[in-house]
C-alpha positions in Angstrom: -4.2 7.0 -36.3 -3.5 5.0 -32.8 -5.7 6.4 -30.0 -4.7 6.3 -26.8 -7.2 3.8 -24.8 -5.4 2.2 -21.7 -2.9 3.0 -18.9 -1.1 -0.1 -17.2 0.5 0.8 -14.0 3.2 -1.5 -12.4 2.7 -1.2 -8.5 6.1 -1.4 -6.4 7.6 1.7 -6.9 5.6 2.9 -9.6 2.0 3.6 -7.4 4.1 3.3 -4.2 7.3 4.3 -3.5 7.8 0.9 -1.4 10.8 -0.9 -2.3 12.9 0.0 0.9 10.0 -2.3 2.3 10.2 -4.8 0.9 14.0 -4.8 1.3 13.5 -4.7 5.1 10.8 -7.6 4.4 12.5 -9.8 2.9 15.4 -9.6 5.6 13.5 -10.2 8.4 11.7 -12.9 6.7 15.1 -14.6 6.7 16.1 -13.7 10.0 12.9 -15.1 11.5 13.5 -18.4 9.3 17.7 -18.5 10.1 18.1 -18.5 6.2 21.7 -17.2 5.0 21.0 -14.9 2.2 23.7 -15.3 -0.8 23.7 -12.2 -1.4 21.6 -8.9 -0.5 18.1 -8.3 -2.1 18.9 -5.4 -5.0 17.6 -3.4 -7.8 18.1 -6.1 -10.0 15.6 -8.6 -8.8 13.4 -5.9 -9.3 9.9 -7.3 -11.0 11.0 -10.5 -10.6 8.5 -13.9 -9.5 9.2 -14.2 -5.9 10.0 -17.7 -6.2 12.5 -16.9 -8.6 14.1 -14.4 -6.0 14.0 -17.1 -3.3 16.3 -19.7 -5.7 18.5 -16.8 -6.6 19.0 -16.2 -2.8 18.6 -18.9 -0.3 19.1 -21.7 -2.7 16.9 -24.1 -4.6 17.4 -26.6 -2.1 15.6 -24.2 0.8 12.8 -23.8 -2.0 12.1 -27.6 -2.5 12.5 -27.8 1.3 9.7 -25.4 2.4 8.0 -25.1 -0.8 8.0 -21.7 -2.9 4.5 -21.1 -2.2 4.6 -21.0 1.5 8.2 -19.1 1.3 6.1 -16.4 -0.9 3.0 -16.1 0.9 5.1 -16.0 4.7 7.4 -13.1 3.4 4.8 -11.3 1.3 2.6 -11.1 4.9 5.6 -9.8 6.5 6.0 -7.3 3.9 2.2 -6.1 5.2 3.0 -6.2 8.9 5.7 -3.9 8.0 4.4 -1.6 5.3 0.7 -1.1 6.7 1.6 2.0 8.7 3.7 4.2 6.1 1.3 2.9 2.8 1.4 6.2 0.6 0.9 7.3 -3.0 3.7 8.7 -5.2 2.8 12.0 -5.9 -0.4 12.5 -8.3 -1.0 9.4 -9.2 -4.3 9.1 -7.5 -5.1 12.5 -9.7 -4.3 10.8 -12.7 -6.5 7.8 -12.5 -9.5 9.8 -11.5 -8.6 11.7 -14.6 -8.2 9.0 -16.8 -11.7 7.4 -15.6 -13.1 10.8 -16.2 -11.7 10.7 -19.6 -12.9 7.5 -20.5 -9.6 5.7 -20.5 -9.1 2.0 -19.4 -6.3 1.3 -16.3 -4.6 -1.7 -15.3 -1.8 -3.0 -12.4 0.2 -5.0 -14.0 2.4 -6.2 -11.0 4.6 -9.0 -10.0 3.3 -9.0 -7.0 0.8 -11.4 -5.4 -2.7 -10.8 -5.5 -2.9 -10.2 -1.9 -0.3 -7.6 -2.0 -2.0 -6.2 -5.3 -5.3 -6.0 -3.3 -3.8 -4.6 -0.4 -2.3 -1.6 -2.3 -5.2 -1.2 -4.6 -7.6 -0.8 -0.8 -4.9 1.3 1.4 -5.0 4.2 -1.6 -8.5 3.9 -2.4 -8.1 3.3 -5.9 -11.1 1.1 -6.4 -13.0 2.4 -8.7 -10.2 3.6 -10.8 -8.9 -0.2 -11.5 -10.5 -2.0 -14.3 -8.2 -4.9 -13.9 -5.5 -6.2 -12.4 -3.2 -9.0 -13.2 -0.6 -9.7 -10.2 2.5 -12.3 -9.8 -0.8 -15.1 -9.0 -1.9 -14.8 -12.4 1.2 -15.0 -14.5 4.1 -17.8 -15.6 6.8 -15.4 -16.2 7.9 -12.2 -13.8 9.6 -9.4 -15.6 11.2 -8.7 -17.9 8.9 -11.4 -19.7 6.0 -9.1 -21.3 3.6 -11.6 -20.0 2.0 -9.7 -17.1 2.0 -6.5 -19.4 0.3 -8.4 -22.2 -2.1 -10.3 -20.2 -2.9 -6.8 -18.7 -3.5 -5.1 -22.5 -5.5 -8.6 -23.1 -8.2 -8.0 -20.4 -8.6 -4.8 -20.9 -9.8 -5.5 -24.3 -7.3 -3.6 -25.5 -4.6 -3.6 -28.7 -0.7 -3.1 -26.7 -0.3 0.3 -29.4 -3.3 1.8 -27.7 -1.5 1.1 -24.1 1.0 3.4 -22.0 2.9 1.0 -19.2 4.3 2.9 -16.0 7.4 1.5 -14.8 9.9 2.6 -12.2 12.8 -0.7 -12.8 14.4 -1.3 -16.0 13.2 -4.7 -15.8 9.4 -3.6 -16.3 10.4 -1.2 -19.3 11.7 -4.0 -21.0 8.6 -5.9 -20.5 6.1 -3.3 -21.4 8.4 -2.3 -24.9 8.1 -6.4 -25.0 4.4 -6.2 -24.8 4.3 -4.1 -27.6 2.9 -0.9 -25.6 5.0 2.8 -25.1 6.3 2.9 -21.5 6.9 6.2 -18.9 9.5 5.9 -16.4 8.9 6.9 -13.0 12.6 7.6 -11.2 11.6 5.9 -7.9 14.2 3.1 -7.8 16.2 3.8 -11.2 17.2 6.8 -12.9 15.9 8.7 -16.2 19.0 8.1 -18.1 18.5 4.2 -17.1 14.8 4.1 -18.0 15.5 5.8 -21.1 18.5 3.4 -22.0 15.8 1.0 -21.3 13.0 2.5 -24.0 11.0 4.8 -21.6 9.9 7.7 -24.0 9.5 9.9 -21.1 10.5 9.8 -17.6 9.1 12.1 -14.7 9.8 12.0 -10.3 6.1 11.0 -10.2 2.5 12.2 -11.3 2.5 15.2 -10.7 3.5 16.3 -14.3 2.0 14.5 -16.7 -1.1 15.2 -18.1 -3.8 12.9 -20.0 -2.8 15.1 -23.0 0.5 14.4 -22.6 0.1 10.6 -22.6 -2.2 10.9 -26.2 0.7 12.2 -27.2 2.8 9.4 -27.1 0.6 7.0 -28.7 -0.1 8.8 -32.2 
């Protein structure tokens, strides 16, 4: 019988309820650059490489101009100026991890973020201790829905994906944890249960607050 070993927690939206930030981020970013934006940053990008964002909306050209690097890394520190001051937890998630260390579980972000934004969450809720490895937008190829970040999380933590539980607000990150072979949550942040669900969440939830380490063994057997 599968045991449950591992939790792999996507980060936007999922620890954070941040989105809305990065919204406001990624506008400003444009204004201060004078970039026309073809359309407006959505739901849909969610999960998705930054770089692939930036093609999608101010054109490849503007990318091979500037260079998707330095287009990431300027926006991404805007995002920080902005977010620093209102950086909170969704409800019980910091419970949970201490739980799950407590219980001898292994945890993960598996995030398409970049590692300085993956850092900067990880230090603002204190979560430290609670993180056994994290694998962020830097360390992957593919942004969701790919499974790669999911996998590559499963991979270091030494773990088999069947013995894994992915959190995921976006459909995008459902799909890429059910691609990765592991049994996903929702978290209704940014999408709702019955889109999760549609998506292959087993069980969706508002936040932490409900769901118990029991409850996650549950899923895995």
């Amino acid at each position: 019988m599968t045991q449950l070993k591992g939790l792999v927690f996507d980060m936007d939206g999922t620890l954070v309820d941040n989105l809305a930030y990065h919204f406001l981020a990624f506008d400003e970013y444009a204004k201060r650059k004078g970039f026309t934006l073809s359309e407006p940053l959505s739901l849909k990008h969610n999960g998705m490489h930054s770089d692939e964002i930036f093609k999608i909306l101010v054109g490849e050209s503007i990318v091979a101009e500037y260079g998707a690097e330095r287009l990431c890394r300027e926006k991404e520190a805007v995002y920080r100026e902005i977010y620093r001051p209102n950086v909170k937890p969704v409800a019980g998630i910091v419970e949970l991890l201490q739980k799950a260390k407590q219980a001898g579980l292994r945890c993960a972000i598996g995030s398409a973020g970049c590692r300085e934004n993956v850092e900067f969450i990880v230090e603002a809720l204190g979560i430290e201790d609670c993180i056994d490895v994290s694998i962020s937008g830097s360390d992957v190829t593919h942004g969701k829905p790919h499974p790669e970040i999911f996998s590559k999380a499963v991979e270091r933590l030494g773990l088999n994906p069947d013995e894994c539980i992915v959190f995921e607000d976006a459909i995008n990150g459902i799909i890429s944890g059910i691609a990765a072979g592991c049994k996903c949550v929702g978290i209704t942040t940014t999408a709702s249960a019955e889109e999760l669900t549609k998506a292959g969440a087993m069980v969706c939830a508002a936040d932490f607050t409900a769901l118990t380490i029991d409850d996650m063994k549950q899923l895995v057997k």
